[in-house]
FILUM-546336 format. One record per residue (C-alpha): residue in three letters; x, y, z. Coordinates in Angstrom, 1 decimal. Last residue first. Layout:
+---------+--------+--------+--------+
: residuo :      u :      v :      w :
+---------+--------+--------+--------+
:     ALA :      X :      Y :      Z :
...
+---------+--------+--------+--------+
% end
This chain:
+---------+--------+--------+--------+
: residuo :      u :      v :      w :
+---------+--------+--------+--------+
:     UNK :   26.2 :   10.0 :   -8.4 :
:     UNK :   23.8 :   11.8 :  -11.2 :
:     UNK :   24.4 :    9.2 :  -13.5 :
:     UNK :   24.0 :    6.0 :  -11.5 :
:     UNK :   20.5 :    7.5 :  -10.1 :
:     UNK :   19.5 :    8.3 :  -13.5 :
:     UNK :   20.1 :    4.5 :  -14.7 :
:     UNK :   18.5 :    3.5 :  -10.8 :
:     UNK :   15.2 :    5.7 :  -11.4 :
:     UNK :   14.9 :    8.8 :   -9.7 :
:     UNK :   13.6 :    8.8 :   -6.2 :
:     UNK :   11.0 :   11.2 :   -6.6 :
:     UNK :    8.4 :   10.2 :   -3.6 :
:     UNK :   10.8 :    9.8 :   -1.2 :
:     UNK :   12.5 :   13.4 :   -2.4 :
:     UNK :    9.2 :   14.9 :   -2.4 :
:     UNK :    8.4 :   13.8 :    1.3 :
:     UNK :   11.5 :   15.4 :    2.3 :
:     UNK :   10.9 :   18.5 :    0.9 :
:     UNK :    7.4 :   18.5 :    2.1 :
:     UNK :    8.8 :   17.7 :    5.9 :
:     UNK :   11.7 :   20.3 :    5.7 :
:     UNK :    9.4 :   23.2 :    4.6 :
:     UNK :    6.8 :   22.1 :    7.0 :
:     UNK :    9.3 :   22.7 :    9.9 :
:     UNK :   10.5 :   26.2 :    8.0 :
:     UNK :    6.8 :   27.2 :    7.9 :
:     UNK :    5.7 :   25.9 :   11.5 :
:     UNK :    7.5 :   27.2 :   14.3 :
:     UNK :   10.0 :   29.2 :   12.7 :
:     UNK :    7.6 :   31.1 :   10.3 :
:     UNK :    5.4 :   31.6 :   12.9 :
:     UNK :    6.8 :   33.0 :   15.4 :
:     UNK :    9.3 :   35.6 :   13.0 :
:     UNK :    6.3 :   36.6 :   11.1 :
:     UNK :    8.3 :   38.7 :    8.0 :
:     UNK :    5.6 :   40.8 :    5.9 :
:     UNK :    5.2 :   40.0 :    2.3 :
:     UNK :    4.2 :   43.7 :    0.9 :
:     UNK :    6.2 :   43.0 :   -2.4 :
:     UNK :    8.5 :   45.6 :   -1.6 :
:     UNK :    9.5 :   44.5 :    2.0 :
:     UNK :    9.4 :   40.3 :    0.8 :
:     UNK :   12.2 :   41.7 :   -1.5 :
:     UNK :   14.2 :   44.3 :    1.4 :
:     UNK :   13.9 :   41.1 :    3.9 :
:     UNK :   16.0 :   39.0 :    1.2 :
:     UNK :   13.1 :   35.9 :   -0.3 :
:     UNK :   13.9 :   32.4 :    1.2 :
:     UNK :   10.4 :   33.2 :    3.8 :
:     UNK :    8.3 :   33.5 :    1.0 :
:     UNK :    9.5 :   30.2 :   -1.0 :
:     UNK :    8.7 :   28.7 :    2.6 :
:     UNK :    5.5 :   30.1 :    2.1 :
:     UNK :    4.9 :   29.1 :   -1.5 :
:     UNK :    6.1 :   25.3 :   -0.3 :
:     UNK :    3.6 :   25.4 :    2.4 :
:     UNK :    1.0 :   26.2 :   -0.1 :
:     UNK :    1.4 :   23.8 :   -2.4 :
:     UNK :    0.9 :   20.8 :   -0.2 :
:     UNK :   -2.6 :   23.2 :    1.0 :
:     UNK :   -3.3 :   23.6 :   -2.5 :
:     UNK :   -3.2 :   20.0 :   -3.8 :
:     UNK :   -6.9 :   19.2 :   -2.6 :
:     UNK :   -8.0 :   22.1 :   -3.9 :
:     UNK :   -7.2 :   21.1 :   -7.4 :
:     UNK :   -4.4 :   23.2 :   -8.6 :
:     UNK :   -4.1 :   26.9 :  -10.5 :
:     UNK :   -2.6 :   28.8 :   -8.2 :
:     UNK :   -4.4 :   31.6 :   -7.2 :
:     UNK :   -3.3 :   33.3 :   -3.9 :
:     UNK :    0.7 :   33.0 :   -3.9 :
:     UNK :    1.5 :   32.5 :   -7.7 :
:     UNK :   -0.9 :   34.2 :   -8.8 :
:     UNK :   -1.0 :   37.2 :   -6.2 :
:     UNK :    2.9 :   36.9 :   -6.4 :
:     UNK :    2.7 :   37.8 :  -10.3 :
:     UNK :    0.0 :   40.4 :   -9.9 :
:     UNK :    2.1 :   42.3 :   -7.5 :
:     UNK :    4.9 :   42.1 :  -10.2 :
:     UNK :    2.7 :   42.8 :  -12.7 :
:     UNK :    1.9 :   45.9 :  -10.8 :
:     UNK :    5.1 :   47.4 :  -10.2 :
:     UNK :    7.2 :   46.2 :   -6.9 :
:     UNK :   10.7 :   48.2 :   -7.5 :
:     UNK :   14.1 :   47.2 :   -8.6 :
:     UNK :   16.7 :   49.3 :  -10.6 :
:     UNK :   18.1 :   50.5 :   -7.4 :
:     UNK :   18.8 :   47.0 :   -6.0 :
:     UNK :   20.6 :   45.5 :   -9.3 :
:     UNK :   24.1 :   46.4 :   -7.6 :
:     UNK :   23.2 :   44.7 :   -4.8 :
:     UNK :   22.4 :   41.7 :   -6.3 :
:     UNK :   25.6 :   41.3 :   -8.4 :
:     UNK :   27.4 :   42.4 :   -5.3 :
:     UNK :   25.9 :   39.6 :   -3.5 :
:     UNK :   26.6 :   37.2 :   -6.7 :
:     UNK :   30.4 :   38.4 :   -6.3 :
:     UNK :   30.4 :   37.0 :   -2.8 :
:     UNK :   28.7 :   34.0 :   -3.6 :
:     UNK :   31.3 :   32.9 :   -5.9 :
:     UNK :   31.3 :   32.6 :   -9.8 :
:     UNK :   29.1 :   35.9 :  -10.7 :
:     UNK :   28.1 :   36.6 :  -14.6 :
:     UNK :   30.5 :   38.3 :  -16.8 :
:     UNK :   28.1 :   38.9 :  -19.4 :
:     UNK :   24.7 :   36.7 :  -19.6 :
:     UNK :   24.3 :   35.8 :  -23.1 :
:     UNK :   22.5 :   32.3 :  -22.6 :
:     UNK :   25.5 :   30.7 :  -22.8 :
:     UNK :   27.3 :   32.9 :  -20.3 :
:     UNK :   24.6 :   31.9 :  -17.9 :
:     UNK :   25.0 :   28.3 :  -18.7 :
:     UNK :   28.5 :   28.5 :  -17.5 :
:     UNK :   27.9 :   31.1 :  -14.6 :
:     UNK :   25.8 :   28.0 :  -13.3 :
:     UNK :   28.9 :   26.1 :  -12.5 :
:     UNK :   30.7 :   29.1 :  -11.0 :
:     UNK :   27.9 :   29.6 :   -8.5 :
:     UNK :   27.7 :   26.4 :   -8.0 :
:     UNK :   31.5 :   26.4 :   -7.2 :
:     UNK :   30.6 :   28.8 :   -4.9 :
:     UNK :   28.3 :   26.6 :   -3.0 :
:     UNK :   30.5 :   24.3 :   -2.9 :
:     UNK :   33.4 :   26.4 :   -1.2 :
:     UNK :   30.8 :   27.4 :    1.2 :
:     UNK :   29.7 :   23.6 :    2.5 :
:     UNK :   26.9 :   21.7 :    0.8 :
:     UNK :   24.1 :   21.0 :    1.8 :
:     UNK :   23.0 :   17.3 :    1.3 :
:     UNK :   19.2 :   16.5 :    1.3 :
:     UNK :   19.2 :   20.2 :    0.3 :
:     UNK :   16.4 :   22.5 :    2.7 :
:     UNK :   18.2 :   24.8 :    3.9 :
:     UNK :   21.6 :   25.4 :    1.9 :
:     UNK :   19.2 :   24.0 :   -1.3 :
:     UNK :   17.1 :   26.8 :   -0.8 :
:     UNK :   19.4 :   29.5 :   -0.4 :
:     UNK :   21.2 :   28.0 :   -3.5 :
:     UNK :   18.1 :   28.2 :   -5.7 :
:     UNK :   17.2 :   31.6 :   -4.5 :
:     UNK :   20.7 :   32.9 :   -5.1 :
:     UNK :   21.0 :   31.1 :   -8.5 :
:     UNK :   17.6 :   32.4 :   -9.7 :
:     UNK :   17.6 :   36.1 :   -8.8 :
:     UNK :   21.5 :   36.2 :  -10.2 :
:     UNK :   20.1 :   34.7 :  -13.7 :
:     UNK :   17.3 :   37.0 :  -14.1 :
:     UNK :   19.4 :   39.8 :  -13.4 :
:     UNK :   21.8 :   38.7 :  -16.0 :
:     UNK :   19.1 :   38.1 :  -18.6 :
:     UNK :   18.3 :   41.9 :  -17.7 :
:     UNK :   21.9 :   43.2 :  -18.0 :
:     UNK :   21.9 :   41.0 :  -21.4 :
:     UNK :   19.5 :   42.4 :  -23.2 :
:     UNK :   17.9 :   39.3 :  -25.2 :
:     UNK :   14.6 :   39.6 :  -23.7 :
:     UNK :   14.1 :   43.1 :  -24.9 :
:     UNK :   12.7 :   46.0 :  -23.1 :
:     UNK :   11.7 :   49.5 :  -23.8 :
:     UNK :   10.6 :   51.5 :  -20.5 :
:     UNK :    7.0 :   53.4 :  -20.7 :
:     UNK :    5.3 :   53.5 :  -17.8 :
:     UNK :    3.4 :   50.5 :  -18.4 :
:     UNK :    6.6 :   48.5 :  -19.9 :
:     UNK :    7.4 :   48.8 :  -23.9 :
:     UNK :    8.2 :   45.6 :  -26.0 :
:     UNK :   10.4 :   42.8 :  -27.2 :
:     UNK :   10.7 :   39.3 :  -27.6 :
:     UNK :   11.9 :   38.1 :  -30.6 :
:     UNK :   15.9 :   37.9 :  -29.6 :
:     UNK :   14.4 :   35.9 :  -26.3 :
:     UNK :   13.0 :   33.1 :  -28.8 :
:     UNK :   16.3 :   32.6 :  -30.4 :
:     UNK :   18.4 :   32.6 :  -27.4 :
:     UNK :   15.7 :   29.9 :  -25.5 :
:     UNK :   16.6 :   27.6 :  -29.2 :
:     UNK :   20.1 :   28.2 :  -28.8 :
:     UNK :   20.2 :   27.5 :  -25.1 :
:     UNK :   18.6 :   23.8 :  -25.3 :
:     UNK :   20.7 :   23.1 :  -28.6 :
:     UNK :   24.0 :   23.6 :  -26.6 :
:     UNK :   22.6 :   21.3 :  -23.7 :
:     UNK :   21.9 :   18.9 :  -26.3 :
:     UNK :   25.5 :   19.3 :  -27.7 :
:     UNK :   27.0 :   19.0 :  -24.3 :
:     UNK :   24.9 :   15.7 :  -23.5 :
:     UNK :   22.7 :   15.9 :  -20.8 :
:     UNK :   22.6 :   16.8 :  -17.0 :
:     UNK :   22.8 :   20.4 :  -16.1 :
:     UNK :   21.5 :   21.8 :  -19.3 :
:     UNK :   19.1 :   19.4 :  -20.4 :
:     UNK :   17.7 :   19.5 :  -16.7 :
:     UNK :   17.3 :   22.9 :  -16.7 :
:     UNK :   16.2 :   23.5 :  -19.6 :
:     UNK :   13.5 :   21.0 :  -19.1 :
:     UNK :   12.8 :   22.6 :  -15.9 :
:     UNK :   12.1 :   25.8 :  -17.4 :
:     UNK :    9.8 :   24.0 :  -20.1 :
:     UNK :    7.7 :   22.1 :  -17.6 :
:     UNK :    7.1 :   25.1 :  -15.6 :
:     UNK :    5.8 :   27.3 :  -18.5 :
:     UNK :    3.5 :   24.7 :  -19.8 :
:     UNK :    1.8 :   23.9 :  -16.3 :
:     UNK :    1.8 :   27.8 :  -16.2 :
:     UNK :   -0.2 :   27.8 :  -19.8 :
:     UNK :   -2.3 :   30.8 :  -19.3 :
:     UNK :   -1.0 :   32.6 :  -16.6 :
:     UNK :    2.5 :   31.9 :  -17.4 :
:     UNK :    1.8 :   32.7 :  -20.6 :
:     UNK :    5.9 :   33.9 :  -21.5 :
:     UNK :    5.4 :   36.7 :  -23.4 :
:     UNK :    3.3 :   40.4 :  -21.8 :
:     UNK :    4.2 :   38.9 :  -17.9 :
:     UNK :    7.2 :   37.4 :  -18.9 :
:     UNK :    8.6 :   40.5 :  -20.8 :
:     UNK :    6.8 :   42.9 :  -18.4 :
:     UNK :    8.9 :   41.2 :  -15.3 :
:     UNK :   12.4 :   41.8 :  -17.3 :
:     UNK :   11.5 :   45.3 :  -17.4 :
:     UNK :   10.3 :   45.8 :  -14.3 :
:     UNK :   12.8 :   44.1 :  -11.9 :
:     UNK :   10.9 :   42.8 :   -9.0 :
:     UNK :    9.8 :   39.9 :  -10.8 :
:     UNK :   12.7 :   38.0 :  -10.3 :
:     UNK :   11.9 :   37.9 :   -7.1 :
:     UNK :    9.0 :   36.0 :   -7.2 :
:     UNK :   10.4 :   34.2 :   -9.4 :
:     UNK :   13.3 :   32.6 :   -7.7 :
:     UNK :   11.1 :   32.3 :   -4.4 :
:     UNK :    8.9 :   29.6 :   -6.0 :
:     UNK :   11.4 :   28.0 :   -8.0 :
:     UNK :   13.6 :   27.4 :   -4.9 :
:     UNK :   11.3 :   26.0 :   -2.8 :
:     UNK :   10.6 :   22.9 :   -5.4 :
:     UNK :   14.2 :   23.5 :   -6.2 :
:     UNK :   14.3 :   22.0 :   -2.8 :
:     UNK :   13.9 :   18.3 :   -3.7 :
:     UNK :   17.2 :   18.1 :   -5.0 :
:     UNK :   18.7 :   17.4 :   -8.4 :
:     UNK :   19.6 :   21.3 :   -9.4 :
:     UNK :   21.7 :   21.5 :   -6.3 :
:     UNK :   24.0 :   17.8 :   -6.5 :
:     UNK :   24.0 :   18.1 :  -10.1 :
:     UNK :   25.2 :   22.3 :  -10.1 :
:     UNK :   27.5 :   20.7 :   -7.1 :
:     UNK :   30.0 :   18.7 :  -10.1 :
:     UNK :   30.9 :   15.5 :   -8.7 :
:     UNK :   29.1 :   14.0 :  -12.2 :
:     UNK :   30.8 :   16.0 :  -14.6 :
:     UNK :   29.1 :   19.2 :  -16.0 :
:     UNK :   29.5 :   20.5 :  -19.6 :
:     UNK :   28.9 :   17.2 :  -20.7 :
:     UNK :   30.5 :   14.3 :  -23.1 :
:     UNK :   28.3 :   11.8 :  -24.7 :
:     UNK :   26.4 :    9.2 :  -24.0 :
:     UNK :   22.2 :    9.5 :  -24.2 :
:     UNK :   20.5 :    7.4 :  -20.9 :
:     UNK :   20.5 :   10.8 :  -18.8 :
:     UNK :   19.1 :   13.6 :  -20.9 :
:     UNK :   17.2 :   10.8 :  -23.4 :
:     UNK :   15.2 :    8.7 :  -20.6 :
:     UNK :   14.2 :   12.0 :  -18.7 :
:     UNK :   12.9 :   13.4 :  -22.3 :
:     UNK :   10.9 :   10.4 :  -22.3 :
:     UNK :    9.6 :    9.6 :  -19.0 :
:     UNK :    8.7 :   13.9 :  -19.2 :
:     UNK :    6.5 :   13.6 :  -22.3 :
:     UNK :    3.2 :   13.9 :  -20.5 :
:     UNK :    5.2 :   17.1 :  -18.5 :
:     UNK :    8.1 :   17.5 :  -16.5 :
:     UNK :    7.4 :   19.4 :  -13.6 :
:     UNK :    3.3 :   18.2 :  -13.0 :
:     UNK :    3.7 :   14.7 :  -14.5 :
:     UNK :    7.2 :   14.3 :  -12.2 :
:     UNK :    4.6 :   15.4 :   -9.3 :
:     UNK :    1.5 :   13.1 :   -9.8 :
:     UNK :    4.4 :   10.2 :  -10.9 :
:     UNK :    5.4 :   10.5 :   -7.8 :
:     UNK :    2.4 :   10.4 :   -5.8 :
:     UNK :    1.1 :    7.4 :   -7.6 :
:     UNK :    4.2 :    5.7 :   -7.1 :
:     UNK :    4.4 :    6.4 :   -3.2 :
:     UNK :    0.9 :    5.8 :   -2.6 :
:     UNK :    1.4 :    2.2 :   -4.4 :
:     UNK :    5.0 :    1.7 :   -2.0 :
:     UNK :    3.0 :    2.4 :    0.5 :
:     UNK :    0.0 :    0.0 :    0.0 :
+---------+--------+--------+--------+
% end
């Protein structure tokens, strides 16, 4: 009877991330041979494999969204209203592709998101030109995601790693990041801070942004069954955000409760993930 509620619960979540096709594309990334951009002790594996991107994801756009420009491109281009199934499945496609296939598959993956951002362009509410392809906004994107993801994984990882690690996921995901068109991007945690930092004047909470966390926070679209599950990951996503982020998107800080039952239930849906996820023993063998 476990081991039934166990399948049924991971294949409910692996259908949700990865698609109807994800068996598939999961069977190609791993199972194809060929040479990588990342070996198999490399920490973007250990990171990008773990329950806590669940976490991650979560916070990493909410505070992406903070940036105006890049938030009007996905909120006038990317459908994440009306195909966020869609939108989610394709993010972590690219991620997988990129962190765990072949280096000419992970090549193709960032040619193809290249091509589409060099389409998209367009004005902001107030007025502000944008364009996907710009790299100062690709590399806000990309600094919003690898801090959230590596704030997650230091919490909630399986296996945290210690702060020489963590750089070197930094480094590892300034490889993609350079691929996508990102220039200079951080390699250590200390240069990501800066990177951060140096973004904070350019930030402010306009109204797709406020839309965004209402969506993502409020509205998800899931079966109410699934919503309180998915709510204790959006408040642990919450409580990963910087103070000055959850300050600008009107997320106040509960220092009782957040302690006492969101960072608990954070560990307890992370975990339950992970026994639900175990990946199959030729993706196992890979990733290890």
């Amino acid at each position: 009877m476990l081991a039934d509620v166990r399948a049924q619960l991971g294949r409910a979540l692996f259908h949700r991330v990865a698609g109807p096709n994800g068996p598939v594309t999961r069977a190609r990334i791993h199972g194809t041979p060929g040479p990588r951009w990342f070996g198999p002790d490399r920490p973007i594996r250990v990171v990008h494999g773990d329950a806590s991107m669940f976490i991650g994801g979560i916070g990493a756009l909410l505070l992406q969204s903070l940036h105006p420009r890049a938030m009007a491109a996905v909120a006038a281009h990317s459908g994440y209203r009306g195909d966020p199934w869609g939108r989610l499945q394709r993010t972590s496609t690219f991620l997988a592709v990129t962190t765990y296939g072949t280096a000419e598959d992970a090549q193709g993956a960032v040619d193809h998101v290249r091509a589409i951002h060099e389409r998209i362009r367009g004005t902001t509410s107030d007025g502000l030109d944008y364009h996907a392809a710009d790299p100062h906004l690709l590399g806000w994107v990309h600094a919003a995601e690898t801090d959230s993801f590596l704030r997650a994984h230091a919490r909630y990882g399986a296996r945290p790693l210690d702060g020489a690690g963590y750089d070197a996921y930094v480094a590892d995901t300034a490889r993609v990041a350079e691929a996508l068109g990102v220039i200079d991007p951080p390699r250590d945690r200390r240069a990501l801070a800066e990177r951060l930092a140096a973004y904070r004047p350019e930030l402010r909470a306009a109204s797709d942004a406020r839309a965004a966390a209402r969506f993502l926070l409020l509205r998800p679209p899931l079966p109410l069954a699934a919503r309180p599950f998915y709510a204790g990951l959006a408040a642990n996503g919450v409580a990963l955000l910087p103070s000055w982020a959850r300050t600008m998107l009107w997320l106040p800080r509960l220092p009782v409760v957040e302690d006492v039952t969101v960072r608990p239930a954070g560990h307890v849906l992370t975990r339950t993930i992970r026994w639900a996820m175990s990946p199959p023993p030729y993706a196992r063998a890979v990733i290890e």
